[in-house]
C-alpha positions as CSV (number, residue, x, y, z in Angstrom):
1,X,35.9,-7.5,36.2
2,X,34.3,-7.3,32.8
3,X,30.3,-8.1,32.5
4,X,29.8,-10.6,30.7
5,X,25.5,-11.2,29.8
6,X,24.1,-14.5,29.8
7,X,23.2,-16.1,26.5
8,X,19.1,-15.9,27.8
9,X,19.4,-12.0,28.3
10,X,21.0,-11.6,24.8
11,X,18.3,-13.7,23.3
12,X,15.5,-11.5,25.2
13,X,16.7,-8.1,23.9
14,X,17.0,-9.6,20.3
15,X,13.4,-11.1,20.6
16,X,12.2,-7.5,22.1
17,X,14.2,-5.2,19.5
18,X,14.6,-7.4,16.4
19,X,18.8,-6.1,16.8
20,X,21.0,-8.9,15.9
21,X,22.7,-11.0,18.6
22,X,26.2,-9.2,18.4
23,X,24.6,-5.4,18.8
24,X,22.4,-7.2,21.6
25,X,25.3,-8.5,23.3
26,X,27.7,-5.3,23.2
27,X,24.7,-2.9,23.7
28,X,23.8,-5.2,27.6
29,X,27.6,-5.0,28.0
30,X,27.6,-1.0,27.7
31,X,24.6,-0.8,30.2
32,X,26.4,-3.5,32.3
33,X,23.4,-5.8,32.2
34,X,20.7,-2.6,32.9
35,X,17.5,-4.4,30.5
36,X,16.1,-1.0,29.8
37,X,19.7,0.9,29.3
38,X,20.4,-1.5,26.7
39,X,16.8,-1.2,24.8
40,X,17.7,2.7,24.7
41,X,21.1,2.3,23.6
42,X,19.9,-0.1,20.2
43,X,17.2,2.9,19.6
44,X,20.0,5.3,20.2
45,X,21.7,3.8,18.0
46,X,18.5,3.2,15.2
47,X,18.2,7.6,15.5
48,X,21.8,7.9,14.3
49,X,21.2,5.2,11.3
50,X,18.2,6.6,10.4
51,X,19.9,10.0,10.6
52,X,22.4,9.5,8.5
53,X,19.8,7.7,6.0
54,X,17.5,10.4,6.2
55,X,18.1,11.6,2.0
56,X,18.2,7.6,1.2
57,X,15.4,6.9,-1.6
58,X,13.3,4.1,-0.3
59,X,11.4,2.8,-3.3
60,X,11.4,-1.2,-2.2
61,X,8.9,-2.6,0.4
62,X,5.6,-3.9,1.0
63,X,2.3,-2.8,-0.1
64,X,0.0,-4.1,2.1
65,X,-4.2,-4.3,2.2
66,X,-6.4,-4.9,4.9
67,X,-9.7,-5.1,5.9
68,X,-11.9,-4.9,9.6
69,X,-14.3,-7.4,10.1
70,X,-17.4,-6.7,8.7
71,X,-15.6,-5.2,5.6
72,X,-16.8,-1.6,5.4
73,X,-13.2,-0.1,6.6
74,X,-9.9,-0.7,4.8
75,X,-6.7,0.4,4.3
76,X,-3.6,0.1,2.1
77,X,-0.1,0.8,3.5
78,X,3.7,0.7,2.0
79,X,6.2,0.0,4.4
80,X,9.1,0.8,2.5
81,X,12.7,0.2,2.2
82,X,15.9,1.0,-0.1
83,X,16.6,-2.7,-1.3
84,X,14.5,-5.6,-3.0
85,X,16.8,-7.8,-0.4
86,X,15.1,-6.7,3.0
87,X,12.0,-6.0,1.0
88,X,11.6,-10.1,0.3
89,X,12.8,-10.6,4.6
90,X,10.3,-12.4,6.1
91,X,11.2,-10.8,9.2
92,X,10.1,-7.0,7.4
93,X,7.0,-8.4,5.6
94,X,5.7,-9.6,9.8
95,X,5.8,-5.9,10.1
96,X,4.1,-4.5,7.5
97,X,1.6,-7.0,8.0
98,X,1.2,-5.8,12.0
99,X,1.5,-2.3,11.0
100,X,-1.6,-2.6,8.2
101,X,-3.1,-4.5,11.0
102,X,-2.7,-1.3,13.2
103,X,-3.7,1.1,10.5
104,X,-7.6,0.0,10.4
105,X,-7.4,1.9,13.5
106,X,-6.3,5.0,12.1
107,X,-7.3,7.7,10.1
108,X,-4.5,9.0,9.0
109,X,-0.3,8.1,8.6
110,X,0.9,10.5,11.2
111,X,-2.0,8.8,13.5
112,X,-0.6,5.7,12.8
113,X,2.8,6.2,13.5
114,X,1.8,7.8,17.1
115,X,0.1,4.7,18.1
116,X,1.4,2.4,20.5
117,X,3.4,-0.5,19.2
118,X,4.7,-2.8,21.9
119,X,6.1,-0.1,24.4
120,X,7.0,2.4,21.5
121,X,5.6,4.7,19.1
122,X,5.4,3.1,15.1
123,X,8.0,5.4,14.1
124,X,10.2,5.0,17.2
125,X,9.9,1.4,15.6
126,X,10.6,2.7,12.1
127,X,13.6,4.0,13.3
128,X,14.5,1.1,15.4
129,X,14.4,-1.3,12.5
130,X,16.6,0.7,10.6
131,X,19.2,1.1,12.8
132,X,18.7,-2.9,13.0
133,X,18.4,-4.1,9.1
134,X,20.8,-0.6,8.2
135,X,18.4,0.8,5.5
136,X,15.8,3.7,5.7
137,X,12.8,2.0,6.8
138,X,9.8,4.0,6.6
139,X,5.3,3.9,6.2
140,X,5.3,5.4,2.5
141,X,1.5,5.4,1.0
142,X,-1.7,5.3,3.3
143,X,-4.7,4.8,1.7
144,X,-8.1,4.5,3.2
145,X,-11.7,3.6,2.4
146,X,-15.2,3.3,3.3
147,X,-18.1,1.4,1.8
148,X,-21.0,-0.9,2.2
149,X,-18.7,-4.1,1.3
150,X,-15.4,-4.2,0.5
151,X,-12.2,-7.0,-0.4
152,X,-8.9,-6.8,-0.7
153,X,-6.1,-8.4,-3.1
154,X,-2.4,-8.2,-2.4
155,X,-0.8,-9.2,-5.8
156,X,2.6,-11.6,-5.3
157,X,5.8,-10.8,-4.3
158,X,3.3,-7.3,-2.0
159,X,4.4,-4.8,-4.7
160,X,0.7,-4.1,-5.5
161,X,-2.9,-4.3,-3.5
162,X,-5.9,-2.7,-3.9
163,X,-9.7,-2.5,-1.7
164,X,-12.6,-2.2,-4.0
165,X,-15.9,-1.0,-2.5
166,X,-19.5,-2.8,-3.9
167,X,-22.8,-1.1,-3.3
168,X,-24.0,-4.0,-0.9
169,X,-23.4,-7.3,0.9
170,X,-24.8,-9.8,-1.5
171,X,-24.3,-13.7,-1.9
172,X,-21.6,-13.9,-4.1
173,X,-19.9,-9.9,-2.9
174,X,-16.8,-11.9,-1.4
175,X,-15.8,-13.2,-4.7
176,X,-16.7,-10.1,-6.7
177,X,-14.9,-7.5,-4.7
178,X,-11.7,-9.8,-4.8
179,X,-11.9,-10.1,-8.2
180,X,-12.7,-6.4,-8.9
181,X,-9.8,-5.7,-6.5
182,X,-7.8,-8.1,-8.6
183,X,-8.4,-5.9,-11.9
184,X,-7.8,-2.8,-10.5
185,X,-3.9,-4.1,-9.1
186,X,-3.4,-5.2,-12.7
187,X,-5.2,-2.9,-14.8
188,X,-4.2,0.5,-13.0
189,X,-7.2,2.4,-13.7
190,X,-7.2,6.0,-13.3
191,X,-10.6,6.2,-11.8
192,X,-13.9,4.5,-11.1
193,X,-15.2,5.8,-14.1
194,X,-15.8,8.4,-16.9
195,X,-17.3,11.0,-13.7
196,X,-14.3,10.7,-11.3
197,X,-11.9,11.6,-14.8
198,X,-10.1,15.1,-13.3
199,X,-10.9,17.7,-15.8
200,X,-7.2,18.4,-16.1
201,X,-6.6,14.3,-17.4
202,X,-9.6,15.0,-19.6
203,X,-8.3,18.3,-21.0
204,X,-4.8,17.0,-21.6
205,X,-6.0,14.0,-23.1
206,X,-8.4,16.2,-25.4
207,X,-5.4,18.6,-26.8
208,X,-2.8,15.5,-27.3
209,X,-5.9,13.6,-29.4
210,X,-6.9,17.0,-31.1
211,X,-2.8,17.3,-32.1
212,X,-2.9,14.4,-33.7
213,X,-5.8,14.6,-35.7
214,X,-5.1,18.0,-36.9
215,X,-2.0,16.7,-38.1
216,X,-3.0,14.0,-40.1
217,X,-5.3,16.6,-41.8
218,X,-9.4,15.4,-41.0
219,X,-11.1,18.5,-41.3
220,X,-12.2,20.9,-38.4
221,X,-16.0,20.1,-38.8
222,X,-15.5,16.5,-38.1
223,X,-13.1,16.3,-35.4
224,X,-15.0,17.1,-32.6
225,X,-17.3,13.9,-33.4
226,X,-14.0,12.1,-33.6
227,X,-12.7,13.4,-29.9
228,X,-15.8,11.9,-28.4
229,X,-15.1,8.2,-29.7
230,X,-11.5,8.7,-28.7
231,X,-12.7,10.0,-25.4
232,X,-15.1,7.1,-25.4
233,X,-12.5,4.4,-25.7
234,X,-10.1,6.2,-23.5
235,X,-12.6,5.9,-20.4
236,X,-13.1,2.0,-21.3
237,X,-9.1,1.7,-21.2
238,X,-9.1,3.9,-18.3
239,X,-11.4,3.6,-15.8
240,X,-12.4,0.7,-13.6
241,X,-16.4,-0.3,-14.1
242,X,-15.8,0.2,-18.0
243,X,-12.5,-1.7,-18.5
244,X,-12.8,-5.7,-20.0
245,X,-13.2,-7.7,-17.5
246,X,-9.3,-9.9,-17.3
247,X,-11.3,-12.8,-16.0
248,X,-13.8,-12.3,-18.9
249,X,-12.7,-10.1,-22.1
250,X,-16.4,-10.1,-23.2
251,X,-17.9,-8.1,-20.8
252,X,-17.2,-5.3,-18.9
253,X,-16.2,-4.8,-15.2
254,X,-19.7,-3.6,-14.5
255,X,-21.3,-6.4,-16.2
256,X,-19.5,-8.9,-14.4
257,X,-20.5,-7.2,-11.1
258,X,-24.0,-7.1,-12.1
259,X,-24.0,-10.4,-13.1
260,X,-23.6,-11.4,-9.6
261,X,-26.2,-9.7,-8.3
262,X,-28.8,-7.4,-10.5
263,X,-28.9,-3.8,-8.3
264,X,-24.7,-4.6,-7.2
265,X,-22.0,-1.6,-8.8
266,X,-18.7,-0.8,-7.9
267,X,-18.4,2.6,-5.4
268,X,-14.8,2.9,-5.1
269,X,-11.2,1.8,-4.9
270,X,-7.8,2.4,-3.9
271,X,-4.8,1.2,-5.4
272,X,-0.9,1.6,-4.2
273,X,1.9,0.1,-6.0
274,X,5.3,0.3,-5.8
């Protein structure tokens, strides 16, 4: 005679694996109602998806931000997958939420992905959601900082977040950080500012503006005063404390910062976007 599992056992091994009912329900009838059997044959089953979906481009997802407690440790995570579809799932955003949760606790991806996650290792989940939801599922960027004080902002629709660092916990540093987090998602600077530059961004830039100016003729004795008012407006476009503030086109990132508190500057960010 045929097993047949109860409806109760079906719904606990969907709760447990995420799997939908039908793969539940054949996977307890292969183990013939062995709990365990039928966990290992969905993940089984997740190894030869993910497998076969190894070369799949995952460039949808989830960027993700989070913070610890007292705000001097966060992170930024992507949990990616290869359609806007199961990007929007509410279902997959749970997890990336969890796993940024989890990542505060670890210093790097591959530390992440050995931690404990319910019984499993992260990336024996990985793999087990994507032999559920059938797409590559995988932790893309993992980005970390320190600082004194720091805040988060996850722009709409998780495609972009960003962590700023400030100098010091001050009234006001909540709302400042945010905000400063805020311009860097939507500004995409390139770095804090004009010191962080790499000399390699600075030299390209240089020999595109010098091009340029030699062509339209200006003479050799002047253009190297030009280059450092181009290079001056480039690292106001460009980097974070010397951008326009978007709350405030008046001023600058810096000012604004300072304006909350006299002796408060901007130390760092990170930024991840997908």
């Amino acid at each position: 005679m045929s097993y047949t599992p109860a409806a109760a056992d079906v719904a606990k091994l969907r709760n447990q694996t995420g799997a939908g009912m039908m793969d539940c329900k054949k996977a307890l009838v292969e183990a013939e109602g062995d709990f365990e059997k039928a966990v290992d044959i969905l993940r089984k089953k997740g190894q030869k998806v993910a497998a076969n979906r190894a070369d799949r481009e995952s460039s949808e997802g989830a960027v993700i931000a989070r913070v610890n407690e007292d705000n001097t440790l966060g992170v930024v995570i992507s949990l990616n997958c290869e359609t806007d579809f199961v990007a929007k799932n509410e279902a997959f955003i749970e997890l990336a939420y969890e796993l940024a949760e989890m990542a505060i606790f670890a210093a790097t991806k591959e530390e992440l992905l050995a931690t404990d996650f319910h019984g499993m290792t992260v990336a024996e989940k990985l793999i087990e959601q994507t032999g559920v939801i059938g797409e590559k599922i995988e932790i893309g960027a993992f980005e970390r900082i320190e600082g004194p004080f720091l805040g988060a902002y996850i722009h709409a629709g998780n495609k972009i977040a960003a962590i700023t660092s400030l100098s010091a916990k001050v009234d006001g540093a909540d709302e400042a950080a945010k905000s400063v987090s805020m311009q860097a998602a939507a500004m995409n600077p390139i770095a804090l500012d004009e010191t962080r530059v790499s000399q390699e961004t600075i030299d390209k830039e240089l020999e595109i503006e010098r091009h340029k100016l030699t062509e339209e003729g200006k003479p050799a004795n002047i253009i190297d005063n030009i280059l450092k008012g181009k290079m001056q407006r480039f690292y106001k476009d460009n980097t974070l404390v010397h951008q326009d503030f978007i709350k405030d086109s008046s001023i600058s990132v810096a000012d604004y910062v300072k304006s909350v508190n006299g002796d408060l500057k901007v130390t760092g960010f990170i930024r991840v976007s997908l």
